[in-house]
C-alpha atoms as an extended CHARMM CRD file, in Angstrom:
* protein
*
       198  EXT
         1         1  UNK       CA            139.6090000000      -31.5680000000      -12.6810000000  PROA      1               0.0000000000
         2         2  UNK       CA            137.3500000000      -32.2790000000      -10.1720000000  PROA      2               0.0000000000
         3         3  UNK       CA            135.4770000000      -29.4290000000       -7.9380000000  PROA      3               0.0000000000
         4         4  UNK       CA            135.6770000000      -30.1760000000       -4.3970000000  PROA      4               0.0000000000
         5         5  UNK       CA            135.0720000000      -27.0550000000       -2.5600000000  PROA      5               0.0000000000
         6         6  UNK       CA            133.9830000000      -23.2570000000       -2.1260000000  PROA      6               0.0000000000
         7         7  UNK       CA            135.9800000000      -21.1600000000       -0.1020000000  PROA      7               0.0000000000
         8         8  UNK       CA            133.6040000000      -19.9780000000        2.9620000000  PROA      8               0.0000000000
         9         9  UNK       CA            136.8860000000      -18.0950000000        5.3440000000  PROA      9               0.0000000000
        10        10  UNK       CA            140.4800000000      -17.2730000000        6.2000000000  PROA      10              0.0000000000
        11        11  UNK       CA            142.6620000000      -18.1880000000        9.3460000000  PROA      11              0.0000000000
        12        12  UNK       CA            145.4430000000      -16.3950000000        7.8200000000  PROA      12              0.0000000000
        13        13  UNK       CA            147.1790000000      -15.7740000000        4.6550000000  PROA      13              0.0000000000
        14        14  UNK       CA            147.8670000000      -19.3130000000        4.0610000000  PROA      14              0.0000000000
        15        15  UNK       CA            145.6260000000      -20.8280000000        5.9160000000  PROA      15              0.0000000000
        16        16  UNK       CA            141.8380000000      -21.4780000000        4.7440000000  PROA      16              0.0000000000
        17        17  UNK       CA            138.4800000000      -22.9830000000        4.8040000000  PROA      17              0.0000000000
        18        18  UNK       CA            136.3850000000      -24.6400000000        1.7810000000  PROA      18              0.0000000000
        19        19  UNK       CA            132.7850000000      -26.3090000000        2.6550000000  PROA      19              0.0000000000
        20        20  UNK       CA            132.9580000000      -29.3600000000        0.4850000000  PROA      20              0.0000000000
        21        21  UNK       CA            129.6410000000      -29.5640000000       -2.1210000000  PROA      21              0.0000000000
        22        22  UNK       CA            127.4410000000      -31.7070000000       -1.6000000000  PROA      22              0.0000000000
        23        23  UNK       CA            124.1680000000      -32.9770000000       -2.9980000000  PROA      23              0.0000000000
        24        24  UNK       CA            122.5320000000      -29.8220000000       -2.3270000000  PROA      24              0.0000000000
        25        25  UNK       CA            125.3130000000      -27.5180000000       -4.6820000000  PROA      25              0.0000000000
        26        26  UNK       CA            126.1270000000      -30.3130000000       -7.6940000000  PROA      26              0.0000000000
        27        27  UNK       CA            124.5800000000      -33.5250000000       -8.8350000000  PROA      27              0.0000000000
        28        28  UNK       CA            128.0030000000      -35.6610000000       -8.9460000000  PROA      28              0.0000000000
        29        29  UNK       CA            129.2710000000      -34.2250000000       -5.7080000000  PROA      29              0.0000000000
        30        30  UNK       CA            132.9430000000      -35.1740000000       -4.7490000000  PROA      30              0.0000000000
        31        31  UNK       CA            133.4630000000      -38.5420000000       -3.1950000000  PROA      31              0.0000000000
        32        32  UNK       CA            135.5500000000      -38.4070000000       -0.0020000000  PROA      32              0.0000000000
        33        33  UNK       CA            138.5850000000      -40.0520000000       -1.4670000000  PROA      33              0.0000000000
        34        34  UNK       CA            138.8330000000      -36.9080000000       -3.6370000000  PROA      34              0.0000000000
        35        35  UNK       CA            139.2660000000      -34.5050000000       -0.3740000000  PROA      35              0.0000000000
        36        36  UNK       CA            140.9810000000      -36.9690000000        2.0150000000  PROA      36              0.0000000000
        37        37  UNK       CA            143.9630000000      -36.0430000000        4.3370000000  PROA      37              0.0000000000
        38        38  UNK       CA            147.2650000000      -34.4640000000        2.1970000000  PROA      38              0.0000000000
        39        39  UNK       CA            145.3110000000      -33.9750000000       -1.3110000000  PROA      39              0.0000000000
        40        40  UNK       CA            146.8350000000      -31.1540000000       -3.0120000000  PROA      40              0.0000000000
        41        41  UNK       CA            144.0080000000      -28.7510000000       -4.6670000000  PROA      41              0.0000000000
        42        42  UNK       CA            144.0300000000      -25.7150000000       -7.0440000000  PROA      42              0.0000000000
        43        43  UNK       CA            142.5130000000      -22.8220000000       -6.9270000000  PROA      43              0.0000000000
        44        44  UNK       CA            142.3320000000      -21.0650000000      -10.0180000000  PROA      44              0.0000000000
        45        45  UNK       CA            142.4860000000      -17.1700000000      -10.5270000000  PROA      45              0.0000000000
        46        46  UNK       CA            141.1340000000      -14.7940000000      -12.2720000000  PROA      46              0.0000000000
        47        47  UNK       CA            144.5670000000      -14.0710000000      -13.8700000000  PROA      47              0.0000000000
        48        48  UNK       CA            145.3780000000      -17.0910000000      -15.6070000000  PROA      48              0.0000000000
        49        49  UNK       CA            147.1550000000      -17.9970000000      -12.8910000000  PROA      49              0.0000000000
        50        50  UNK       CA            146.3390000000      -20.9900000000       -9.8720000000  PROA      50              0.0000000000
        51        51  UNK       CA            147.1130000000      -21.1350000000       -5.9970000000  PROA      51              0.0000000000
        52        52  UNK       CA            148.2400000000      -24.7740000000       -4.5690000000  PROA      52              0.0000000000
        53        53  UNK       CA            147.6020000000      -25.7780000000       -1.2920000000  PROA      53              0.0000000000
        54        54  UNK       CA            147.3340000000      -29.4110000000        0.3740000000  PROA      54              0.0000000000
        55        55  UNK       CA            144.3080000000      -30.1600000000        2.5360000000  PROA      55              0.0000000000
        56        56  UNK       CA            145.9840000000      -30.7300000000        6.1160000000  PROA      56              0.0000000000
        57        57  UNK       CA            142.3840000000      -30.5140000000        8.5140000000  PROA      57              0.0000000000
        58        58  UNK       CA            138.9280000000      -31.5270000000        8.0430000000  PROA      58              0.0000000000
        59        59  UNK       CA            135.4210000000      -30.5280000000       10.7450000000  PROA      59              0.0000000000
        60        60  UNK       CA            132.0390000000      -31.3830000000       10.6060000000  PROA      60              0.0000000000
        61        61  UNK       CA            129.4210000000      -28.8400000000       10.9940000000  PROA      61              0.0000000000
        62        62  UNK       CA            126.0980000000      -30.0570000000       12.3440000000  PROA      62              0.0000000000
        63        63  UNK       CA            123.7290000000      -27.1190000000       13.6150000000  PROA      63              0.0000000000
        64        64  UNK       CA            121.2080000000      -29.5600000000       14.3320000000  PROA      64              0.0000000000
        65        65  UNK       CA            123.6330000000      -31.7990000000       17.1420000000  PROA      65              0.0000000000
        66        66  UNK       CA            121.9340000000      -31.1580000000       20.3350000000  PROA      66              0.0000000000
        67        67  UNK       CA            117.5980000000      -30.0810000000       19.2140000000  PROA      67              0.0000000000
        68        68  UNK       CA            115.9960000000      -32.9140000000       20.3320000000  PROA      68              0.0000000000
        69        69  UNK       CA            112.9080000000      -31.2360000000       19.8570000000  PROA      69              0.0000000000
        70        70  UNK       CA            109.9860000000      -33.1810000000       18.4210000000  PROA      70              0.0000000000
        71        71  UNK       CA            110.7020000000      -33.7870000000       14.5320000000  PROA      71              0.0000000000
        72        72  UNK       CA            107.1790000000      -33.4520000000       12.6200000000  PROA      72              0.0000000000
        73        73  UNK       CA            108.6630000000      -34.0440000000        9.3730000000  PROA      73              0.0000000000
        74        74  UNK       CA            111.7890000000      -36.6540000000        8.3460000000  PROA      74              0.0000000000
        75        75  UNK       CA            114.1970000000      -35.3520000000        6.6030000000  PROA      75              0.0000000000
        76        76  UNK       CA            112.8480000000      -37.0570000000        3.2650000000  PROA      76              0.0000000000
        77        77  UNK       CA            109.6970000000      -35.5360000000        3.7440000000  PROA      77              0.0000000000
        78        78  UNK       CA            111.1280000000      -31.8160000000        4.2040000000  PROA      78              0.0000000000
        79        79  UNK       CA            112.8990000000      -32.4140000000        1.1330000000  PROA      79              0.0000000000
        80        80  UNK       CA            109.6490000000      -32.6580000000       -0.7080000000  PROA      80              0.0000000000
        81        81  UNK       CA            107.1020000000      -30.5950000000        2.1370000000  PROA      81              0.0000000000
        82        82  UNK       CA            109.4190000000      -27.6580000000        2.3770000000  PROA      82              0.0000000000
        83        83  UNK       CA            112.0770000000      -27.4750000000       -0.6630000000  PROA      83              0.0000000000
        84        84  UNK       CA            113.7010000000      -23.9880000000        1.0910000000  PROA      84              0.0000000000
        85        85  UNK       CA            114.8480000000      -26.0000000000        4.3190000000  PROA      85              0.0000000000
        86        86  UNK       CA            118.0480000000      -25.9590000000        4.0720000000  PROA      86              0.0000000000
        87        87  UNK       CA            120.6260000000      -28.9730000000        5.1850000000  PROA      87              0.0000000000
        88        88  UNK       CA            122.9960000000      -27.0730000000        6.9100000000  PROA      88              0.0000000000
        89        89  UNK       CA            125.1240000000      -30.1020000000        7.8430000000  PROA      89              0.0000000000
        90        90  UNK       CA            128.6640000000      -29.7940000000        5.9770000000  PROA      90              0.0000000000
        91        91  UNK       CA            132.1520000000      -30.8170000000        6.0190000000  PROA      91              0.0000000000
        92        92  UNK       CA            134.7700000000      -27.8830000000        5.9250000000  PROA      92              0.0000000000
        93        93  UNK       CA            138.6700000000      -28.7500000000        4.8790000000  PROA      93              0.0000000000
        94        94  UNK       CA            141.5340000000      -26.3120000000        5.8840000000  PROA      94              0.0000000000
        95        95  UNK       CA            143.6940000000      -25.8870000000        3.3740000000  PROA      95              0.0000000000
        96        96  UNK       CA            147.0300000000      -24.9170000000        3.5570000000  PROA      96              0.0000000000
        97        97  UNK       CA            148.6180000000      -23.1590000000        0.5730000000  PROA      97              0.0000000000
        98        98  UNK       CA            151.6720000000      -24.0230000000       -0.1390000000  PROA      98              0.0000000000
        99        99  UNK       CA            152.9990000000      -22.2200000000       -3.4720000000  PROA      99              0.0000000000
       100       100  UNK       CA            151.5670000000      -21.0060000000       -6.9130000000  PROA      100             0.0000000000
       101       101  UNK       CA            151.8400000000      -21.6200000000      -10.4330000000  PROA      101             0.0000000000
       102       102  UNK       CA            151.8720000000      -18.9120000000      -12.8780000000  PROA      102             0.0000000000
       103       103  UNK       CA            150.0070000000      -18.2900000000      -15.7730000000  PROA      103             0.0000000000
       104       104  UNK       CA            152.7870000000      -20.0620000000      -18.1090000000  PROA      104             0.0000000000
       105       105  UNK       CA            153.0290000000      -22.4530000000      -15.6210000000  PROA      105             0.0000000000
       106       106  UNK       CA            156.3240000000      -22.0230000000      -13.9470000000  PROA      106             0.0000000000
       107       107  UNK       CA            155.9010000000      -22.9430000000      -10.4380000000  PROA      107             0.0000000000
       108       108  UNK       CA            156.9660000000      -21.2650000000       -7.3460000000  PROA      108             0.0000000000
       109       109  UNK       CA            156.8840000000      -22.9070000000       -3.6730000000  PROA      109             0.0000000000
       110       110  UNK       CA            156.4150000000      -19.3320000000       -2.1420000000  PROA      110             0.0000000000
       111       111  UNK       CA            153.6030000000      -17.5310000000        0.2010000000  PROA      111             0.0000000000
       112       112  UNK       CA            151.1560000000      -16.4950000000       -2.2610000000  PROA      112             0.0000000000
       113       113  UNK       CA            150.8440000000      -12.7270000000       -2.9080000000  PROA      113             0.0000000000
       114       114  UNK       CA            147.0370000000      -12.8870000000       -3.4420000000  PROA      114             0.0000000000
       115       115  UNK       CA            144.4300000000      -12.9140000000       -1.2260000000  PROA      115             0.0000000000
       116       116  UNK       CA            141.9460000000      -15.6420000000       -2.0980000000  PROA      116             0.0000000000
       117       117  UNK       CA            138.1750000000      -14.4150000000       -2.5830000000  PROA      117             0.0000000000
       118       118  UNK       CA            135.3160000000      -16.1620000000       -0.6520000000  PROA      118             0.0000000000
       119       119  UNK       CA            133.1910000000      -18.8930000000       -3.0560000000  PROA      119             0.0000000000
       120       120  UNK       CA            136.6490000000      -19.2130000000       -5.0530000000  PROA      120             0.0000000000
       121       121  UNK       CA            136.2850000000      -22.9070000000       -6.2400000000  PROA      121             0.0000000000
       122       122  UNK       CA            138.3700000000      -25.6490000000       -5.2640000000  PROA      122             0.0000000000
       123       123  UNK       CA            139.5770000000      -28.0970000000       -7.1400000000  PROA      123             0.0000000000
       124       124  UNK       CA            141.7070000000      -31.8870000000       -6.7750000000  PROA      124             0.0000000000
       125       125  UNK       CA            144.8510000000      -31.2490000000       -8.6710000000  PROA      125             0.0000000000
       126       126  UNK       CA            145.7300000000      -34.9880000000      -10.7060000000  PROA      126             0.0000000000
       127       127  UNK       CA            148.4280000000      -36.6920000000       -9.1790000000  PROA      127             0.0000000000
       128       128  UNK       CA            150.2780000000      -36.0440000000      -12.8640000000  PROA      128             0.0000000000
       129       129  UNK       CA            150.3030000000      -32.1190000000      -11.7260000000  PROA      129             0.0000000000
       130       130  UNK       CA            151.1110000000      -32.6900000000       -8.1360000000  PROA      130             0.0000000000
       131       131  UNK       CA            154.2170000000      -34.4320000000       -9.0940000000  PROA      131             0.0000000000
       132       132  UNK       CA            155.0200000000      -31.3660000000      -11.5810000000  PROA      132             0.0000000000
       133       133  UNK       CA            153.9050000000      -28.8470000000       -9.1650000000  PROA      133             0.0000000000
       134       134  UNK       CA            157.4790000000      -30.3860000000       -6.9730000000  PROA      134             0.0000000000
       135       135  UNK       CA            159.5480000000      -30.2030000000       -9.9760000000  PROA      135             0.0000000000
       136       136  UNK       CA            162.3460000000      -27.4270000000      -10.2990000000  PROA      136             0.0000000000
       137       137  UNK       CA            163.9170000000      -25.8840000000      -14.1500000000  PROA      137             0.0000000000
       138       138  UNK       CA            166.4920000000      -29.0600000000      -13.6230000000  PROA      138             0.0000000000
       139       139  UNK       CA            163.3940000000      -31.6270000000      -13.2320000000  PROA      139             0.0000000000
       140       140  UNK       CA            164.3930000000      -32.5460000000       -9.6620000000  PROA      140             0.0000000000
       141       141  UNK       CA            162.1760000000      -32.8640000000       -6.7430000000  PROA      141             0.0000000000
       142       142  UNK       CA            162.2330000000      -30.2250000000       -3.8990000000  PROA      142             0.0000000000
       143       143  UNK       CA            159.5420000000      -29.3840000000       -1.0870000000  PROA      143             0.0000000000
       144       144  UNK       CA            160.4490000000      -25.7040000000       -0.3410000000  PROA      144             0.0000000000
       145       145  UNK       CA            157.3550000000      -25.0300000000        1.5200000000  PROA      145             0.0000000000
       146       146  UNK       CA            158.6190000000      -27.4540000000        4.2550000000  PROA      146             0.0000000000
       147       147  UNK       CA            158.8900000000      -25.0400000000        6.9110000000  PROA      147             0.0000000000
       148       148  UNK       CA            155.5810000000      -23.8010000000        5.3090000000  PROA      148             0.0000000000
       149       149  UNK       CA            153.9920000000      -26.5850000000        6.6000000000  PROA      149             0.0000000000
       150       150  UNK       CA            155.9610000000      -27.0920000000       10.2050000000  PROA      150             0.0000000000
       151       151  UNK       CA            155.0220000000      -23.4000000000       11.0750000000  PROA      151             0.0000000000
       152       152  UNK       CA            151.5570000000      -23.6260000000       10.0210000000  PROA      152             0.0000000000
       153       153  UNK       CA            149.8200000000      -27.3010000000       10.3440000000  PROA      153             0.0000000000
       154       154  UNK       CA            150.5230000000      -27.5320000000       14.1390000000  PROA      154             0.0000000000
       155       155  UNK       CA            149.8510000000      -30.9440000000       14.9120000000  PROA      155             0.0000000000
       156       156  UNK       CA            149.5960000000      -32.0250000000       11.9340000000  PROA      156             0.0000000000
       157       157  UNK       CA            152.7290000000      -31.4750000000       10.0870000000  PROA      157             0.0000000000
       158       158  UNK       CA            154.8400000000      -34.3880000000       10.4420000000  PROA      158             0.0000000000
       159       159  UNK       CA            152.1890000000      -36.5370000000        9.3280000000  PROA      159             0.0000000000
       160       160  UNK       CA            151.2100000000      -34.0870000000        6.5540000000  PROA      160             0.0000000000
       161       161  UNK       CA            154.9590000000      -33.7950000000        5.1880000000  PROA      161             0.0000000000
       162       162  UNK       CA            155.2180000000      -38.2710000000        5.0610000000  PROA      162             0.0000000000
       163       163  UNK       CA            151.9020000000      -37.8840000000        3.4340000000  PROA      163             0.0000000000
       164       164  UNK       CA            153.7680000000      -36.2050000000        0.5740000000  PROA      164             0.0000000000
       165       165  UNK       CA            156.4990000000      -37.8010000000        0.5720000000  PROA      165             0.0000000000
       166       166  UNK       CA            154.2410000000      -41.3190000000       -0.4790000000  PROA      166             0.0000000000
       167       167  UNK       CA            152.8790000000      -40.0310000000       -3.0060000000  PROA      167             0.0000000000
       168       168  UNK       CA            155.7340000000      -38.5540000000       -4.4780000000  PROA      168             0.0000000000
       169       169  UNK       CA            158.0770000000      -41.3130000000       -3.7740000000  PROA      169             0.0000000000
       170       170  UNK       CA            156.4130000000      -43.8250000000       -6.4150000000  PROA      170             0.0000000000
       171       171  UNK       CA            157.1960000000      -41.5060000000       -9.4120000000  PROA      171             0.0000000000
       172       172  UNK       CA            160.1850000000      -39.9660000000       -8.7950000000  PROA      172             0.0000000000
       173       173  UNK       CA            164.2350000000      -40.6280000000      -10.5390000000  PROA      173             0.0000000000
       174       174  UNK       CA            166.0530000000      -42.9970000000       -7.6820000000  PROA      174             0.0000000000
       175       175  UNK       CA            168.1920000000      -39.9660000000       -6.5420000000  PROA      175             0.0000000000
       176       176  UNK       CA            165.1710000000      -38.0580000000       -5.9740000000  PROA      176             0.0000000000
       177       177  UNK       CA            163.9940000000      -41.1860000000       -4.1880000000  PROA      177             0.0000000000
       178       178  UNK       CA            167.1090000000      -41.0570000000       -1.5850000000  PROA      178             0.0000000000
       179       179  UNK       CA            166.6800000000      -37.7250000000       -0.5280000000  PROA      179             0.0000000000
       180       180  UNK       CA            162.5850000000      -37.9930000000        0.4060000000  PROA      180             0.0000000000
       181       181  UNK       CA            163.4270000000      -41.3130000000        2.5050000000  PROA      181             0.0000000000
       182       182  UNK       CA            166.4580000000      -39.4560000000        4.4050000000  PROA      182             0.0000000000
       183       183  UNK       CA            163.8140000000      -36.3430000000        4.7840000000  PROA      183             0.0000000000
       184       184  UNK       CA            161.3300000000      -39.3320000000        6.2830000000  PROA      184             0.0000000000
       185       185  UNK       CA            163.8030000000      -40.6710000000        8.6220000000  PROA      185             0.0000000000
       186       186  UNK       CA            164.3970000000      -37.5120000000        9.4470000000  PROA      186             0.0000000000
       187       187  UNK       CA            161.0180000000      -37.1620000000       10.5970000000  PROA      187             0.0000000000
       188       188  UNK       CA            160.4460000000      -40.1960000000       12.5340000000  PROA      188             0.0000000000
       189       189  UNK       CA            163.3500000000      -39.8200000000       14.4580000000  PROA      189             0.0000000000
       190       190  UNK       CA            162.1610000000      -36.2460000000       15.2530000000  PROA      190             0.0000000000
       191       191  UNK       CA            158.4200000000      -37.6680000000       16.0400000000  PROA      191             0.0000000000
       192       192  UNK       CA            160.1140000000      -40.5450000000       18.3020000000  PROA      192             0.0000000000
       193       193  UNK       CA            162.8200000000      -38.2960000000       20.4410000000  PROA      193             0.0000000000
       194       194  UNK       CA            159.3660000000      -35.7130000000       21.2140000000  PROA      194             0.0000000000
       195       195  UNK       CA            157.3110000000      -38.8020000000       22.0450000000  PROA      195             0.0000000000
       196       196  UNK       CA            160.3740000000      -39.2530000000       24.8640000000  PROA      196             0.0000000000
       197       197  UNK       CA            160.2830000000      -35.7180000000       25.7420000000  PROA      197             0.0000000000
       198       198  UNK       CA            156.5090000000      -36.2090000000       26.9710000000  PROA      198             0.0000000000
């Protein structure tokens, strides 16, 4: 798997923050297909077991927007001159967790009990164990964080929710198929009828 991310903070139970790493924390840092909009992530625990969550947000920190005080040294040149300045420029993600998996890996699309510890790492979950991650005991697909994600990612949500449903659409039976593109529909229709409400 790759490592994407450090939790830094909380918004709420479900709701968090990672920094991405960079070039300063790992030599092969994450490129930024691997932490793009709707990626699902794991966070492993301590336990054996691993939190999901989807990354639904993404802000740029830059400390330095707004000095334009004189610069005596480039940023190449601090890097070699002064080795202990410190690029604070970053790239948070929120992540939004949607479920857990257990340490014999039965999953469970349910609010997490624990509470996630700051510097956890973050990591891209394979698209192989997203697609198991939405399979139930009968091997059918199901989203049962969907309110999950309409309570919590604001804005966000109806695009979020078609984000899943593309990538899951590709791999699942034809049945499974039919129900995410009436679940889509659903959701444009929804997304059109408030655009007339405006």
């Amino acid at each position: 798997m790759v490592k994407l991310a450090k939790i830094v903070k909380s918004n709420s139970h479900v709701d968090y923050v990672g920094r991405v790493i960079d070039t300063l924390d790992a030599d092969a840092p994450p490129s930024p297909s691997d932490y793009g909009f709707a990626q699902f992530v794991s966070i492993p625990l301590d336990d054996g077991s691993e939190v999901v969550g989807v990354i639904y947000n993404s802000q740029l920190i830059n400390p330095e927007y707004g000095n334009f005080g004189p610069r005596l040294s480039s940023a190449v040149d601090n890097s070699v001159l002064s080795p202990d300045y410190l690029n604070e420029q970053g790239l948070l993600v929120g992540i939004l967790l949607l479920g857990w998996r257990d340490a014999s890996r039965v999953n469970h699309h349910t609010v997490p009990r624990r509470v996630i510890p700051v510097n956890q790492d973050i990591y891209r979950l394979t698209d192989e164990d997203v697609h198991r991650f939405h399979l139930d005991g009968d091997g059918r697909v199901h989203l049962h964080y969907y309110s999950q994600i309409v309570t919590h990612a604001g804005p966000f949500s109806a695009a979020l929710i078609e984000a899943v449903i593309e990538q899951l659409e590709p791999v699942c039976e034809p049945e499974d198929r039919q129900r995410l593109c009436v679940l889509k529909q659903a959701l444009v229709w929804q997304r059109t009828v408030g655009g007339q409400r405006l």
